[in-house]
C-alpha positions in Angstrom: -6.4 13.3 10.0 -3.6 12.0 7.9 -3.5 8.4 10.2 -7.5 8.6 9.4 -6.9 8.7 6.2 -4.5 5.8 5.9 -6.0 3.2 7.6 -9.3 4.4 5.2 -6.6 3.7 2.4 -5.9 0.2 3.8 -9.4 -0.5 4.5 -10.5 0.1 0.9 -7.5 -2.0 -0.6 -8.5 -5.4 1.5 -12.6 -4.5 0.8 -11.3 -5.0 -2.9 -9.4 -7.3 -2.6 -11.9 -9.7 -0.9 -14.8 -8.6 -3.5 -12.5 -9.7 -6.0 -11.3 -13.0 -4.8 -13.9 -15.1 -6.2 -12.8 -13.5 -9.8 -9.4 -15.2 -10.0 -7.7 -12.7 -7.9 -4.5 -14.7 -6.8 -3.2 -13.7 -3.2 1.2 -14.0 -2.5 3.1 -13.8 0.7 6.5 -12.6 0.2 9.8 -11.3 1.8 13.1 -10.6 1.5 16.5 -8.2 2.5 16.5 -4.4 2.0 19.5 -2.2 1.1 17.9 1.2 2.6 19.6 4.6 2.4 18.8 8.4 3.1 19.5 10.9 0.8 19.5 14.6 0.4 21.1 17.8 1.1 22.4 19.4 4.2 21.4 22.9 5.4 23.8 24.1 3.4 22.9 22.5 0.1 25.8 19.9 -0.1 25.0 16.2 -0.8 24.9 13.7 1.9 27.6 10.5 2.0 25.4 8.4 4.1 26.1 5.1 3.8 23.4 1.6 3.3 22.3 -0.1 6.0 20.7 -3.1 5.1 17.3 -4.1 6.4 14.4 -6.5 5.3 10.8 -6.7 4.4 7.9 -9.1 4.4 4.0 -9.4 3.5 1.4 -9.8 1.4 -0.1 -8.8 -2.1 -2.0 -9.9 -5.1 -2.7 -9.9 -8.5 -5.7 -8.5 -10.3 -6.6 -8.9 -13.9 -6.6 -5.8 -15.8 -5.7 -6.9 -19.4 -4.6 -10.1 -20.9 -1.0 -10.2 -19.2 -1.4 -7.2 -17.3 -2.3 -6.7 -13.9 -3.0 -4.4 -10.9 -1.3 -5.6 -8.0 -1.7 -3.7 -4.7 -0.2 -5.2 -1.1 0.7 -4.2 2.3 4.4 -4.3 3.4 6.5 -4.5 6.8 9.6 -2.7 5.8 12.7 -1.8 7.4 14.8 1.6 6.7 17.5 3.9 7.4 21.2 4.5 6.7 24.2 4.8 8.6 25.0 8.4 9.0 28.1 9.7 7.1 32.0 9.9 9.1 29.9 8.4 12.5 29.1 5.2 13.9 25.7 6.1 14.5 22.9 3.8 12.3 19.1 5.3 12.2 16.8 2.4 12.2 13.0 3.3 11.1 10.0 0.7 10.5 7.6 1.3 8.1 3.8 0.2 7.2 3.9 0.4 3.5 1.0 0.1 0.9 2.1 -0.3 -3.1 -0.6 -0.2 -5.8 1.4 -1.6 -8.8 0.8 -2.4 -12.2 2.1 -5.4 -13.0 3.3 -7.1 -16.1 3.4 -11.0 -16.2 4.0 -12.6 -19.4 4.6 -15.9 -20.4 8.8 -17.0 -20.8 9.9 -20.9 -20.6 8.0 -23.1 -18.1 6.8 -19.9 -16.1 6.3 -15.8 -16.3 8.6 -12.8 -16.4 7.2 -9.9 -14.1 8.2 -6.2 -14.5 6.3 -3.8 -12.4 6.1 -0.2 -11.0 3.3 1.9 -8.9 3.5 4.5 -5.9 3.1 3.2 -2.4 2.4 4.8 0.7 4.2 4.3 4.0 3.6 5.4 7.4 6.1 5.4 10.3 5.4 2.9 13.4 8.8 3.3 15.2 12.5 4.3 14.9 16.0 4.1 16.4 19.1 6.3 16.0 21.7 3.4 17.6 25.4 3.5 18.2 27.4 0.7 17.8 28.4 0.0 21.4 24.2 -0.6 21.6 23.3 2.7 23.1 19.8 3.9 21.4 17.9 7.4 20.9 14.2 7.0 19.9 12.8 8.9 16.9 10.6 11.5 17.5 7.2 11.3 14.5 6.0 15.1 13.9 5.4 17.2 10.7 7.5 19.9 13.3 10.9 19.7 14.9 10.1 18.6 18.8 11.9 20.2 20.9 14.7 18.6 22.8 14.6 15.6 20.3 17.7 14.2 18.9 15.7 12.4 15.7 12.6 14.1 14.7 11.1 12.5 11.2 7.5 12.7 9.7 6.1 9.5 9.7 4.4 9.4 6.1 6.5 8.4 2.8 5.7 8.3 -0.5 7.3 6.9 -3.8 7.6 4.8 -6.6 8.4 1.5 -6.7 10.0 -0.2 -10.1 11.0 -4.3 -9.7 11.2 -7.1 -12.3 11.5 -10.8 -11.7 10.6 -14.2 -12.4 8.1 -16.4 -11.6 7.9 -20.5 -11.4 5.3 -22.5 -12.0 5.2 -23.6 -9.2 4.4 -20.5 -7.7 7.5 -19.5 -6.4 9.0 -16.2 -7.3 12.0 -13.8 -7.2 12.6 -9.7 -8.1 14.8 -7.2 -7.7 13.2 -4.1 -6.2 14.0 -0.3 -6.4 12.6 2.0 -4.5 12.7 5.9 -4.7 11.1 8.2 -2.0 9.5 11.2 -3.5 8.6 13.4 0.1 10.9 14.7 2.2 10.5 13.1 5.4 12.5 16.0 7.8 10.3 18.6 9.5 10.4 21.8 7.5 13.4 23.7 8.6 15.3 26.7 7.5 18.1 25.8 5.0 18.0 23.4 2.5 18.0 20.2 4.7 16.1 17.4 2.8 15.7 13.7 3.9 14.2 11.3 1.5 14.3 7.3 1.7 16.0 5.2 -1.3 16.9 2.1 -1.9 16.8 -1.5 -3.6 15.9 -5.0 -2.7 15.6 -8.6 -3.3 12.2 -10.7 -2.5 11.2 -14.0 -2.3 8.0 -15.5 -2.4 4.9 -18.1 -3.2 2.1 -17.2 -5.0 -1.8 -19.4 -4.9 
């Protein structure tokens, strides 16, 4: 029901966006390198000491206008996460479908615009890797309940917030720093206080037409 529901989600943000495109909606493609980590607490309540693993993430969005300067911008996102696990050698590798809806900010400064941003997004788990460095690799297992047997068992739908500011050209070209807080835990439920959640920041470029 809940993969039903996001592709629904997806559906409805591209219907929009083509309705809008003859009323000056502008379209970007962007990407850029991801410094991903998992936080949270152990069963036992203490902090983790994971480390970042760095990733990337590429796509597409666009701006709608709102208000004079301001904006709705929603996109759709290939983005890579994870960390490397505390006092191991082991790095968990998981690739996300993510969906922002942000509102956007984009004000004349110089020769071209300052953007500052923020809005939820959505994100839904296509696969996942828990790797050693000598190469060897344990697939993750997606389920809202711990499968048996399974070394890595995650949900596969995030949530968050998203907070970036940038600069535009006027050319079109762009660049932001992004920040990136995950609001669900994305463990099975289990007994304890054992919380996952995804965090992390990034840097994007792109063009925008």
């Amino acid at each position: 029901m809940k993969t039903k529901l996001f592709a629904g989600f997806i559906f409805m943000v591209l219907f929009s966006l083509s309705i809008q495109a003859q009323e000056g909606t502008r379209f970007g493609v962007l990407g850029g390198v991801n410094f991903q980590n998992i936080n949270g607490k152990d069963n036992d309540g203490d902090k983790f000491e994971n480390d970042l693993k760095p990733g990337f993430h590429a796509g597409v969005n666009a701006i709608l206008g709102i208000a004079p300067e301001f904006y709705l911008q929603p996109g759709i996102l290939f983005s890579t996460k994870g960390c490397k696990l505390e006092d191991s050698d082991l790095k968990l590798n998981v690739s996300y479908l993510e969906i922002p809806l942000n509102f956007l900010y984009r004000g004349e400064l110089g020769n071209g615009y300052v953007l500052v941003g923020f809005g939820p997004y959505l994100g839904f788990g296509l696969s996942g890797k828990l790797k050693t460095d000598d190469g060897h690799s344990i697939d993750v297992e997606f389920s809202n309940e711990y499968v048996t047997g399974s070394i890595v068992t995650m949900k596969r739908f995030d949530a968050g917030a998203n907070v970036f500011a940038g600069y535009e050209l006027s050319s079109g070209i762009f660049f932001q720093l992004n920040t990136q807080l995950g609001l669900l835990k994305i463990n099975p439920e289990a007994t304890g206080k054992l919380t996952w959640k995804n965090t992390g920041f990034g840097l994007s470029a792109g063009y925008r037409f």
